[in-house]
C-alpha positions in Angstrom: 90.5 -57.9 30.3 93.6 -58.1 28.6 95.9 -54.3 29.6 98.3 -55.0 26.0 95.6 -55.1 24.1 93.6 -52.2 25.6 96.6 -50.1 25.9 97.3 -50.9 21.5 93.1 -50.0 21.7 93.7 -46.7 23.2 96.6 -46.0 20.9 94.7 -46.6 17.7 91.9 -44.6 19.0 94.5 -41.4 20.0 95.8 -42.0 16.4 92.6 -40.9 14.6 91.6 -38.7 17.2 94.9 -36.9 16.3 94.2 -36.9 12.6 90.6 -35.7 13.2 92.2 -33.1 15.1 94.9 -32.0 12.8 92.8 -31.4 9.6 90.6 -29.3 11.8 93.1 -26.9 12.8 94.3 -27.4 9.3 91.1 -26.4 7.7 89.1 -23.9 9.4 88.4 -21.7 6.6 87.9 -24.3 4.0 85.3 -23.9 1.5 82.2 -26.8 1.1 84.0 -28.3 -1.7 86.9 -29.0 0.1 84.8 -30.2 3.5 83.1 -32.8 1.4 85.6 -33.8 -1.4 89.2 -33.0 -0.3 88.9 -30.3 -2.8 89.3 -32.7 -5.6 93.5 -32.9 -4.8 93.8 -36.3 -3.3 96.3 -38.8 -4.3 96.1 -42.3 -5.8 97.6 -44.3 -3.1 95.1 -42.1 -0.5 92.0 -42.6 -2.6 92.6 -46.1 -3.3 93.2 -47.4 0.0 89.9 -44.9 1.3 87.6 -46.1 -1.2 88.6 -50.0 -0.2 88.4 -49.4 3.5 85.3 -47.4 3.2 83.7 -50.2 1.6 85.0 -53.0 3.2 83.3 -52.8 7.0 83.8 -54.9 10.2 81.7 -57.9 8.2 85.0 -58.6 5.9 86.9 -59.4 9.2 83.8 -60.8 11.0 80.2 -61.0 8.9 82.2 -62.7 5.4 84.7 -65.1 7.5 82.0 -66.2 9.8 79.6 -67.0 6.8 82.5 -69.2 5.0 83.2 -70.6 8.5 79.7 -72.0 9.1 78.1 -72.9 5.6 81.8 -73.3 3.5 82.9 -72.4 -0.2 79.1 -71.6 -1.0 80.0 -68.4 0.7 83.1 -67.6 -1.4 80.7 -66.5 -4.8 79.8 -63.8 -2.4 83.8 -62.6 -2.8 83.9 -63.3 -6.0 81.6 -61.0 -7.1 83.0 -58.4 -4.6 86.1 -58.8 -6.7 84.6 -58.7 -10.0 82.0 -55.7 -9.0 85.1 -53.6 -7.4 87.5 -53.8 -10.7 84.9 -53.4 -13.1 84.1 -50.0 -11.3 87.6 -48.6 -10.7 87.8 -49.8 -14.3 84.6 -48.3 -16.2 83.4 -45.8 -13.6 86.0 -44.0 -11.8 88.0 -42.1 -14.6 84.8 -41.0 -16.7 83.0 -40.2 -13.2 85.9 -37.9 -12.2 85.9 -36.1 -15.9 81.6 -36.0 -15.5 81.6 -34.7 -12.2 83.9 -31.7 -13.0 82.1 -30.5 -16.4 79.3 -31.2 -14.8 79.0 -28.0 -12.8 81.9 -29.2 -10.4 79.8 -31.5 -8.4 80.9 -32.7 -5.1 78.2 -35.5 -4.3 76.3 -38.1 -6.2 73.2 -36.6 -6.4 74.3 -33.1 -7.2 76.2 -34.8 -10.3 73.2 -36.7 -11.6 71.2 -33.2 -11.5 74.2 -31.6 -12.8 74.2 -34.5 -15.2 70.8 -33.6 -17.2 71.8 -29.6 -16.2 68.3 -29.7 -13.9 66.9 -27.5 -11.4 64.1 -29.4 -10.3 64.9 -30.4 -6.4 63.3 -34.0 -7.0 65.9 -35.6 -8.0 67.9 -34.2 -5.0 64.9 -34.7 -2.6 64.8 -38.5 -3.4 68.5 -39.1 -3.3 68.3 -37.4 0.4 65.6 -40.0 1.6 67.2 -42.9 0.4 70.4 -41.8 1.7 69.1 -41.1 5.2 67.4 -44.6 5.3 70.0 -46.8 3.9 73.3 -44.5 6.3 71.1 -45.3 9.1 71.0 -49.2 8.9 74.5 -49.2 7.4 76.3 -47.5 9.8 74.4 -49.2 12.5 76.4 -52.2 11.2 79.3 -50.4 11.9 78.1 -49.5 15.8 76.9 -53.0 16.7 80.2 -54.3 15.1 82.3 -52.6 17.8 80.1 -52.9 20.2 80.1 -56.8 20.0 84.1 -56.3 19.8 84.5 -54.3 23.1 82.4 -56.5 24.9 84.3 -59.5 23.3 88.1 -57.9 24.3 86.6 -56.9 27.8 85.5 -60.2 29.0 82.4 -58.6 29.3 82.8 -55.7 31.4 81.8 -53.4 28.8 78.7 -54.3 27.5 77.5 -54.3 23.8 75.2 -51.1 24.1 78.2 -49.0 26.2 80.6 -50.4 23.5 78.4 -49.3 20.7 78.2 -46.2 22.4 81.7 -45.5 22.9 82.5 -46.1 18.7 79.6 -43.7 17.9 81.6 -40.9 19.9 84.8 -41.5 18.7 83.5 -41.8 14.9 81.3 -38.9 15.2 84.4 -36.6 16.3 86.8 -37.1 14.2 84.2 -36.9 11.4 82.7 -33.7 12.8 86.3 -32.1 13.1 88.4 -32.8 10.0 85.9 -33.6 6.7 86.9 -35.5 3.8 90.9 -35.2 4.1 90.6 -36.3 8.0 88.4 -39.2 6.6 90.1 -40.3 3.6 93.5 -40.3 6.0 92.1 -42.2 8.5 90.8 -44.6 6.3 94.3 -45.3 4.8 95.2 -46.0 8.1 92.7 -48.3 8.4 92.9 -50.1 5.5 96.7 -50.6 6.0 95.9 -52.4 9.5 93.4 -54.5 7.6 95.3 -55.8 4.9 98.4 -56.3 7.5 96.0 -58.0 9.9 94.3 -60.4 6.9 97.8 -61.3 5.5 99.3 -62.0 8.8 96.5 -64.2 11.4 95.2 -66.8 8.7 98.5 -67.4 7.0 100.4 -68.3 10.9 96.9 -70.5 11.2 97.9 -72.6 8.4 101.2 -72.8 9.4 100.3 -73.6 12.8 98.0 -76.5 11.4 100.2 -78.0 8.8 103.1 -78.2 11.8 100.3 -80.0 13.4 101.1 -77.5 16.6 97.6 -76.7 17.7 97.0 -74.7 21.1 95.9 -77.3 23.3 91.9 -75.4 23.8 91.2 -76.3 20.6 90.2 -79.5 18.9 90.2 -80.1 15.0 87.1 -80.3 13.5 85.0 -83.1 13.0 83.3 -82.9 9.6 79.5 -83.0 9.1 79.4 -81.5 5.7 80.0 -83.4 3.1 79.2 -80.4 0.4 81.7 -77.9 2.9 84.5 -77.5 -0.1 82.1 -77.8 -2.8 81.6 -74.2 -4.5 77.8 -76.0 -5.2 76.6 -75.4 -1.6 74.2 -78.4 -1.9 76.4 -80.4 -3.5 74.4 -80.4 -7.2 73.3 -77.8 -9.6 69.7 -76.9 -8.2 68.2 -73.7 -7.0 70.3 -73.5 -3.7 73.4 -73.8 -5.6 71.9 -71.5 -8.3 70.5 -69.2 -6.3 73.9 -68.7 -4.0 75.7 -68.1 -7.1 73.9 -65.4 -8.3 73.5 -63.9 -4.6 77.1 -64.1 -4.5 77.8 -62.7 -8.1 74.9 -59.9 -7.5 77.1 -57.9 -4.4 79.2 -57.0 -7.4 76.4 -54.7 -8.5 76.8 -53.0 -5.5 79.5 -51.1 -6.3 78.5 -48.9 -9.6 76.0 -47.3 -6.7 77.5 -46.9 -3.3 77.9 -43.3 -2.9 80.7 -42.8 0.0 82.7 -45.1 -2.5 81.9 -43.1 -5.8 82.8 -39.5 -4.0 86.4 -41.1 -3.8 86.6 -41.6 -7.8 85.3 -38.0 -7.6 87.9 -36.7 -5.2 90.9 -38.2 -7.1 93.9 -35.4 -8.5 94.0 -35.8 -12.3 94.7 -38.9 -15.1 97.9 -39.7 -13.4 97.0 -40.3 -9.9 93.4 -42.2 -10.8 95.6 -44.6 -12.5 97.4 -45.3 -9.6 94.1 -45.8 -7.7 92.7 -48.8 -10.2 95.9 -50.5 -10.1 96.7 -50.1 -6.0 92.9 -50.2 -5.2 92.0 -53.8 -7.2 95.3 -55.2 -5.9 94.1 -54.2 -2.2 90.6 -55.3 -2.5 91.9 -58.6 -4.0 93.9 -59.5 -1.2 91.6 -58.5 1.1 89.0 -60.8 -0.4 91.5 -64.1 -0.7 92.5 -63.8 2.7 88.9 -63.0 4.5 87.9 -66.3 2.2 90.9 -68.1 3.4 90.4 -66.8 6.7 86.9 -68.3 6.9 88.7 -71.7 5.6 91.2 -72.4 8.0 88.6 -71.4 11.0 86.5 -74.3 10.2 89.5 -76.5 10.8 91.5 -74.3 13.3 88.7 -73.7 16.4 86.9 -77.3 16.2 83.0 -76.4 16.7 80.3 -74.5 14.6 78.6 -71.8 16.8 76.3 -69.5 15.6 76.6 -67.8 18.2 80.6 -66.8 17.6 80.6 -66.8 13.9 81.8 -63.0 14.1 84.7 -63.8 16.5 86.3 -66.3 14.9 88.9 -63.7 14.0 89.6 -62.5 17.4 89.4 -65.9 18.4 92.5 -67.3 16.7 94.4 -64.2 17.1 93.9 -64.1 20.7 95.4 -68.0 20.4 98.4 -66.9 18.8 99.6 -63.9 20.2 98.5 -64.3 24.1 101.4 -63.8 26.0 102.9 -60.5 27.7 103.7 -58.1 24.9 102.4 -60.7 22.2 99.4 -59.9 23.4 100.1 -56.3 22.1 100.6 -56.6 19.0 97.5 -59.2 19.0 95.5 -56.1 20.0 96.7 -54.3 16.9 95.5 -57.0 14.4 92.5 -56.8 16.7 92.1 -53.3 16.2 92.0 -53.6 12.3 87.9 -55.1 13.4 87.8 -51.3 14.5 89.1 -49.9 11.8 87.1 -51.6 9.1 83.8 -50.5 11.7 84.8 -46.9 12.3 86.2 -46.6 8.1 83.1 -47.3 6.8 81.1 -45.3 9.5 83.1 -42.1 9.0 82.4 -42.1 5.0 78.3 -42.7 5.3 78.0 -40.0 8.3 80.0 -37.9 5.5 78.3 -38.7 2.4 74.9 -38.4 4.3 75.6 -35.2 5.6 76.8 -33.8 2.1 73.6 -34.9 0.5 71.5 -33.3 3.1 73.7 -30.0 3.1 74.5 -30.1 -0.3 71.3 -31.4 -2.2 68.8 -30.3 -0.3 69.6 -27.5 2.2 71.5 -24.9 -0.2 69.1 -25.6 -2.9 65.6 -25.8 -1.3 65.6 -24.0 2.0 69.1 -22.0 2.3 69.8 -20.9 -1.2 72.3 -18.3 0.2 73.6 -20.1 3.3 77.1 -19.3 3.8 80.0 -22.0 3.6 80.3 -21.5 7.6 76.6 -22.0 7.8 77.0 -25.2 5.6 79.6 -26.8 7.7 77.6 -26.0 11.2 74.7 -27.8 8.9 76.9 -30.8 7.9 78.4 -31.4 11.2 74.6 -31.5 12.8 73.7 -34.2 10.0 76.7 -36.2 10.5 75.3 -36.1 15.0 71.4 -36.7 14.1 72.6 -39.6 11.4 74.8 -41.4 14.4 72.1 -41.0 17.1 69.6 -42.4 14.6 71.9 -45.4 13.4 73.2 -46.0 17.1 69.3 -46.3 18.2 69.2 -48.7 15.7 72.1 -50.9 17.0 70.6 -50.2 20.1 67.5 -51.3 20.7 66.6 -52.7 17.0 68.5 -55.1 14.4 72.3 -56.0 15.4 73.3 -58.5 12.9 76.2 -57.3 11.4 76.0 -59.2 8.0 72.2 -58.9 8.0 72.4 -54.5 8.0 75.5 -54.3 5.8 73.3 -56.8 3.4 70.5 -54.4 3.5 71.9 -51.3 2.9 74.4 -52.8 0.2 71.3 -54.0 -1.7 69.4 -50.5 -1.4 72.6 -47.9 -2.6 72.8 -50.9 -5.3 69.7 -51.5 -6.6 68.5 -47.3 -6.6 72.0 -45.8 -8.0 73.6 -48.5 -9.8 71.7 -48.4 -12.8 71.6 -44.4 -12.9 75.4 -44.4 -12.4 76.0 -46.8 -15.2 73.8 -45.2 -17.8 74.7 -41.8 -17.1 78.1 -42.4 -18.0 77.7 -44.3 -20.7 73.9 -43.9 -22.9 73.4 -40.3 -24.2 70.1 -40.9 -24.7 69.7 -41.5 -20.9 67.4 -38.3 -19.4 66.1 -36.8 -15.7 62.7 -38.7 -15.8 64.6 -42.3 -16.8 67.1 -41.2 -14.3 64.3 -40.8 -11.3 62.2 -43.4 -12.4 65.0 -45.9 -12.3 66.5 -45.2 -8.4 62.4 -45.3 -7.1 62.1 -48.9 -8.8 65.6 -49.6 -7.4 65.1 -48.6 -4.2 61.0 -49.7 -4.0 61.8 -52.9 -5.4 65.0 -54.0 -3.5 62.7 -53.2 -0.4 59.2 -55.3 -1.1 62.0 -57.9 -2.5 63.5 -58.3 0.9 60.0 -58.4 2.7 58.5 -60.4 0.8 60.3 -63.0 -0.3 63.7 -63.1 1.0 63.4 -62.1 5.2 64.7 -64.2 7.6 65.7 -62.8 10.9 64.9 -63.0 14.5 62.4 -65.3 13.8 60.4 -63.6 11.1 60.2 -64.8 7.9 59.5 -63.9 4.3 55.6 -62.8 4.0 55.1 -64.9 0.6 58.0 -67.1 0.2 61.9 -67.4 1.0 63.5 -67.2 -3.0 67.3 -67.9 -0.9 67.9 -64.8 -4.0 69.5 -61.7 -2.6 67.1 -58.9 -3.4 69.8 -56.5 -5.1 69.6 -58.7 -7.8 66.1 -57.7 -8.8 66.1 -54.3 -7.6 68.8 -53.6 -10.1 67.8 -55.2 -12.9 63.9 -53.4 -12.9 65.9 -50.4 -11.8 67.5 -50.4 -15.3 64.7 -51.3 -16.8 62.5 -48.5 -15.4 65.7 -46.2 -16.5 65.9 -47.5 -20.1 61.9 -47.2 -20.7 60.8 -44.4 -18.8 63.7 -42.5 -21.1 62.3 -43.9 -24.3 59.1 -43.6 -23.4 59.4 -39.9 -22.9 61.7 -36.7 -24.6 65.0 -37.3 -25.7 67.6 -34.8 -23.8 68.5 -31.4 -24.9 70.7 -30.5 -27.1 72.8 -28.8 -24.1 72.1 -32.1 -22.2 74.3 -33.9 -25.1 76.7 -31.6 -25.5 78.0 -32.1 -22.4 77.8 -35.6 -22.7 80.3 -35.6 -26.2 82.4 -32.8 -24.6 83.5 -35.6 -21.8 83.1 -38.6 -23.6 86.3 -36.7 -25.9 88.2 -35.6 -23.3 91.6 -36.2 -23.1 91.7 -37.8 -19.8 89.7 -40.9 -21.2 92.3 -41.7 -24.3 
């Protein structure tokens, strides 16, 4: 065990313990609104940074580098269409979702906006939204858990295991979460996403260097090639279904992004016109970086550390930092950059234990079973969500699936496929209605499911029950999501007149010209 860089572990964790802690003190008599969305006040240079590091998890610094490590520039589509997904969103979805979200009975989650959206009561909507947000929070923010998990025992030498580790990040993310809401989240997260861009810019950049000066550490020996398709963007080397299928896999992740609801809320949360625009220009410059450099990162590791192991694809990060800065108070400020794999874990945790909570408290508590509950009552609700959804997702880490890439996959493809399509057309079809908007997340969320198990699973041995397409299964569940949307709304009666009203009163408001 390394004392600099536990001692720079312990003072990252006291950081956002601190924040968690100030924002409670801050805040004890704040109302739901402001638990859950910041009130609506944040700033563009907060929400930017918040919505990047809430999406990009411990797999952009371990899951997305290892991939491009091992298999090469076949793995880059899948940044590619990170990039295009996460610009087309700040671009198209953010400023009208802000406006929509505020005529639209002030709503402070995604599923109270789309039943805000068609001015419902019906709880199904709500209902459905709360199951598929409890099943996908789980598996991503077990991601999130095994990812530090893997690290402690990594930075320890092994004298804390993976399941204490695990253990250990689940406290520290649940308490800060519990104590300070949105504000303590969003703050923390810019935190965190400064340390990961810092970290990205920094480590592969001095690797280069290193290699072009041809002054390698002496432990490592440069690698001997044995694929001859590694640079090829064609993974196979030829336009065929691997190739083909990569490529759309790659381009598909994009999708994610029009459905992922702790990233959406942040659009929500945003100030006014001025500070959104602030957000799409710092938050695409951000997540472009961030992208390049977890590519390039994957890049240099293939000729930097010598060997493919399977085994250490997620370490290859930690690996070549450790190289570089491993001497006395180097090894400090190694621990640091380390401590940005934290950050991108514990980031992405704290905005699903939120969001999950919020739908649960929000969407289906005060609405089905405490219509009168109290905003006390609805924080002590929210805070016992945000416990039962990290016991559940640490069990998971635990004792089921730990493949960081493999969860985050998984849960990307299910927010995706079940709320992409809904997000999209209720913000821009006015012909869209309730029954097209709940027919469309069930096929989503059904079909991104079967898709996986039957003919795209892979892991620990098991295999697809039909056949292995090599096609990610977000793909499909979005594009029968939409189609479920589109027909189920013609098939049945067009919206109220009070339903379109509100539809032309934001689609000329002054905040979108």
């Amino acid at each position: 065990m390394n004392y600099y860089e536990l001692s720079a572990f312990i003072l990252y964790f006291v950081i956002v313990i601190a924040i968690g802690l100030y924002f409670f003190f801050k805040s004890k008599n704040e109302s739901e609104k402001d638990y859950f969305l910041g009130g609506k006040s944040m700033s563009g240079l907060v929400a930017a940074l918040s919505a990047g590091a809430s999406d990009m998890s411990a797999w952009v610094l371990m899951g997305l580098p290892g991939s491009i490590y091992l298999y090469g520039m076949g793995q880059v589509w899948i940044s590619v269409g990170l990039l295009i997904g996460t610009i087309l969103a700040w671009v198209l979805v953010a400023p009208r979702l802000r406006i929509y979200s505020t005529m639209a009975g002030d709503s402070i989650t995604i599923p109270q906006f789309l039943t805000n959206r068609f001015l419902e009561k019906s709880p199904v909507l709500r209902v459905i939204c709360s199951i598929v947000f409890v099943v996908a929070y789980c598996l991503y923010t077990a991601s999130s858990m095994s990812a530090c998990g893997e690290l402690f025992n990594t930075l320890s030498g092994g004298a804390i295991s993976m399941k204490v580790g695990m253990i250990i990040a689940a406290a520290i993310i649940v308490l800060y979460t519990m104590l300070g809401g949105f504000r303590a989240v969003c703050w923390t997260d810019f935190l965190q996403g400064m340390l990961m861009l810092a970290a990205l810019m920094i480590i592969p950049l001095i690797a280069l260097g290193l290699l072009n000066a041809g002054k390698m550490p002496s432990i490592f020996v440069p690698w001997v090639e044995d694929n001859p398709n590694y640079m090829n963007p064609l993974s196979s080397g030829k336009f065929d279904w691997k190739s083909i299928s990569d490529i759309l896999t790659g381009l598909a992740w994009g999708l994610g992004y029009f459905g992922m609801p702790h990233i959406l809320v942040r659009y929500m949360s945003i100030k006014d016109k001025k500070e959104m625009k602030k957000s799409q220009i710092l938050g695409s410059v951000w997540i472009t970086l961030i992208l390049i450099m977890a590519s390039l990162l994957g890049l240099v590791a293939h000729k930097y550390i010598g060997a493919a192991n399977v085994d250490t694809k997620n370490q290859i990060f930690v690996t070549i930092t450790r190289s570089i800065f491993s001497v006395g108070g180097l090894a400090f400020i190694g621990g640091i950059l380390i401590s940005a794999i934290i950050a991108a874990s514990m980031s992405t945790a704290d905005s699903q234990l939120l969001a999950a909570s919020g739908a649960f408290a929000s969407d289906l508590y005060k609405t089905t079973i405490r219509k009168k509950a109290s905003d006390k009552e609805m924080m002590m609700i929210s805070r016992v969500v945000v416990v039962f959804v990290a016991v559940v997702a640490l069990m998971i880490a635990l004792f089921g699936a730990n493949e960081i890439m493999a969860l985050v996959s998984a849960a990307w493809s299910l927010f995706g496929a079940a709320f992409g399509p809904a997000i999209l057309l209720a913000l821009f079809w006015r012909r869209f209605n309730y029954k097209g908007c709940v027919a469309g997340i069930v096929t989503g969320f059904i079909v991104s499911i079967l898709w996986m198990i039957l003919f795209n699973f892979e892991y620990y041995g098991f295999k697809s029950i039909v056949y292995n397409t090599n096609l990610y299964e977000l793909l499909p569940g979005f594009v029968l999501g939409m189609a479920a949307s589109i027909g189920v709304s013609y098939a049945t009666k067009k919206p109220s007149e009070e339903v379109v009203a509100l539809f032309d009163q934001v689609m000329s408001s002054d905040d979108l010209k």
